[in-house]
C-alpha positions as CSV (number, residue, x, y, z in Angstrom):
1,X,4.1,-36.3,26.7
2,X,2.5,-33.0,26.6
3,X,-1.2,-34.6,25.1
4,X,-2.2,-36.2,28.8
5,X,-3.9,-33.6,31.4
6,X,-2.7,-30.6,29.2
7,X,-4.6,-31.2,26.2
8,X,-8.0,-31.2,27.9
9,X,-7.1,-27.6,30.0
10,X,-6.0,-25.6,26.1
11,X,-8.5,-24.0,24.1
12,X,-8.1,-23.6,20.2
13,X,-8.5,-20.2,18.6
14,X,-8.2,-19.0,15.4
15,X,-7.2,-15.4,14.3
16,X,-6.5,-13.7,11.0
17,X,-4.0,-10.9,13.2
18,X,-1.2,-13.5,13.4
19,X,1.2,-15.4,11.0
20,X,2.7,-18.2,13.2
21,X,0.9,-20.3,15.7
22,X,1.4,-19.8,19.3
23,X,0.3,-20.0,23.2
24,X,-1.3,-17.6,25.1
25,X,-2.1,-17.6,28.9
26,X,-0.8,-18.6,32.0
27,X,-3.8,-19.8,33.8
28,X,-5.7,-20.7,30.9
29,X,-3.9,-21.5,27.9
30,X,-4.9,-21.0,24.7
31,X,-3.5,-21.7,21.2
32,X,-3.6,-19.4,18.7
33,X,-3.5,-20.3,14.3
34,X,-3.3,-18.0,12.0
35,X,-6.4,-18.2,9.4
36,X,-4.6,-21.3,7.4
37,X,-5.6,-24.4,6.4
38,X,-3.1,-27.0,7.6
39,X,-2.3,-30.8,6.4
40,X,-2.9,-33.4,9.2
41,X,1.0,-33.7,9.7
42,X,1.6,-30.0,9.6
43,X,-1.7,-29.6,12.3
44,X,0.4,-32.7,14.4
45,X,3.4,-30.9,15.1
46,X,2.1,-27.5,15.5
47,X,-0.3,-29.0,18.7
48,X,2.2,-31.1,20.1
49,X,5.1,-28.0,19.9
50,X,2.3,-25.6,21.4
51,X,1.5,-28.3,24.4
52,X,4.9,-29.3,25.0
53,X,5.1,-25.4,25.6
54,X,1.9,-25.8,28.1
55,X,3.8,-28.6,29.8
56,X,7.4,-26.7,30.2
57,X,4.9,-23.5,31.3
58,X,7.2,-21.8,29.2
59,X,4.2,-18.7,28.8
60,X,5.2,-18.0,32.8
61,X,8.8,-18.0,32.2
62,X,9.0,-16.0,29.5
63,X,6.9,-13.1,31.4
64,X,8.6,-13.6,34.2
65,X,11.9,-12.7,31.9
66,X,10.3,-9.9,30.4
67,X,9.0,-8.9,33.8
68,X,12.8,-9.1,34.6
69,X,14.1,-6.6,31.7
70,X,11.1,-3.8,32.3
71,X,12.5,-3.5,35.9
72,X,16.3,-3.4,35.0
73,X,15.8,-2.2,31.4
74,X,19.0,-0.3,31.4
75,X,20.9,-4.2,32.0
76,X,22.1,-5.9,28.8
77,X,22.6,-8.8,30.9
78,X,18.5,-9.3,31.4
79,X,17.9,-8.3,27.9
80,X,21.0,-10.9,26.8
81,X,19.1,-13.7,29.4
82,X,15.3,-12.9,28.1
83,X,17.1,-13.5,24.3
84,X,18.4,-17.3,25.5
85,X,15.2,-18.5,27.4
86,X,13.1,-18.0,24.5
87,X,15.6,-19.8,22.3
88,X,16.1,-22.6,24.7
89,X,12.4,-23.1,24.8
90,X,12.3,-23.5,21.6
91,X,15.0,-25.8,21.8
92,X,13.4,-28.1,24.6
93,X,10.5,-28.0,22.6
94,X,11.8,-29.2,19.4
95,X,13.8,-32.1,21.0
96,X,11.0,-33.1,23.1
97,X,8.8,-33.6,20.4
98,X,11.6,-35.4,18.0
99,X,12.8,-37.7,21.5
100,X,9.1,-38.9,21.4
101,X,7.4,-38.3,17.9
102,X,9.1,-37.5,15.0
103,X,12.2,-38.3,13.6
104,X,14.6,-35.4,13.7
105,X,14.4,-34.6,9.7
106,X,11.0,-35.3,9.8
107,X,9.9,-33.1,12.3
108,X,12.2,-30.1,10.4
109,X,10.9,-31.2,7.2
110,X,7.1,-30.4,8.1
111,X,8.7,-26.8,9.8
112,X,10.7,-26.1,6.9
113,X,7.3,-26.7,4.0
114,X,5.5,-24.3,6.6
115,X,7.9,-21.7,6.4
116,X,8.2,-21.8,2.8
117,X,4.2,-21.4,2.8
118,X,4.6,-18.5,4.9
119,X,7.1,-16.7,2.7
120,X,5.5,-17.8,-0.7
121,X,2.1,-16.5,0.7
122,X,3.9,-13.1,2.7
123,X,5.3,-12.3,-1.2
124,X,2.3,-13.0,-2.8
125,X,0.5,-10.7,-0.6
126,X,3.0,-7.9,-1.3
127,X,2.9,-8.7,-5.2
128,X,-1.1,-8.1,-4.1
129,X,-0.6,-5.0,-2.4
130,X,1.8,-3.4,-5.1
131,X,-1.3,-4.4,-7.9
132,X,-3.6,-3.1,-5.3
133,X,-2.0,0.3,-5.4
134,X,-1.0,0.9,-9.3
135,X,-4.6,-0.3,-9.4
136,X,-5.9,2.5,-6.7
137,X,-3.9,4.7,-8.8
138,X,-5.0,4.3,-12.2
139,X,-8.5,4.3,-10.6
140,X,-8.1,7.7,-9.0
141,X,-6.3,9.2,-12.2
142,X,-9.4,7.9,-14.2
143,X,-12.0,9.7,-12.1
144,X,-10.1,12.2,-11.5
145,X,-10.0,12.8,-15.5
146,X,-14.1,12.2,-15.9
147,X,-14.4,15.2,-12.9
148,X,-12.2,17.8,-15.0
149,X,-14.3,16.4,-18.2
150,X,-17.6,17.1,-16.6
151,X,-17.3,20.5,-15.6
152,X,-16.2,21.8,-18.3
């Protein structure tokens, strides 16, 4: 499986400028995590998906693709064939993982409570930010109100 020689080459990163977890680098490869704090069987799948990605060297092929659509850019066939090698890395990925690790509804299970995380937190943010700006504008109305008071 992916754990072997790959595990010890991937460095761990964290970043708060990301919402899903990913792989970064060809040479060096590093996974990125959002800022989130994970269960131990959510923090399972996410390393063994990222390494299984190391192990495929999937990072390569998809430059290589997008390397591919920048020089024929006007092509809908390279654009259609960039589309279908990120998918069926995903794919290869996600059967990997459930043909040695997880059972399949298992494995989709722990996916499906992250996403629902990920949206529950996304809307709660935006709930945030709508509070965040009725509050920014009662605030400015307010001082705005005290300035006119004061010079008179």
């Amino acid at each position: 499986m992916a754990e072997g020689k790959y595990a010890r080459r991937v460095r761990v990163r964290q970043s708060y400028q990301i919402e899903i977890p990913r792989v970064t680098g060809i040479i060096h490869s590093t996974v990125m995590l959002p800022m989130k704090i994970y269960s131990v069987g959510e923090r399972n799948v996410i390393f063994k998906h990222e390494l299984t990605h190391v192990k495929h060297h999937d990072i390569l092929f998809r430059n290589l693709t997008r390397l591919l659509c920048i020089v024929h850019f006007m092509n809908p066939f390279a654009w259609w064939f960039n589309r279908q090698m990120r998918k069926w890395s995903e794919y290869a990925c996600d059967y990997e993982i459930c043909r040695h690790n997880y059972k399949l509804k298992v494995y989709y299970q722990i996916i499906l409570d992250m996403a629902e995380k990920s949206i529950n937190a996304q809307i709660s943010g935006v709930q945030l930010l709508e509070n965040e700006s009725e509050l920014r504008a009662v605030s400015y109305t307010h001082l705005r109100a005290h300035e006119t008071d004061s010079y008179l």
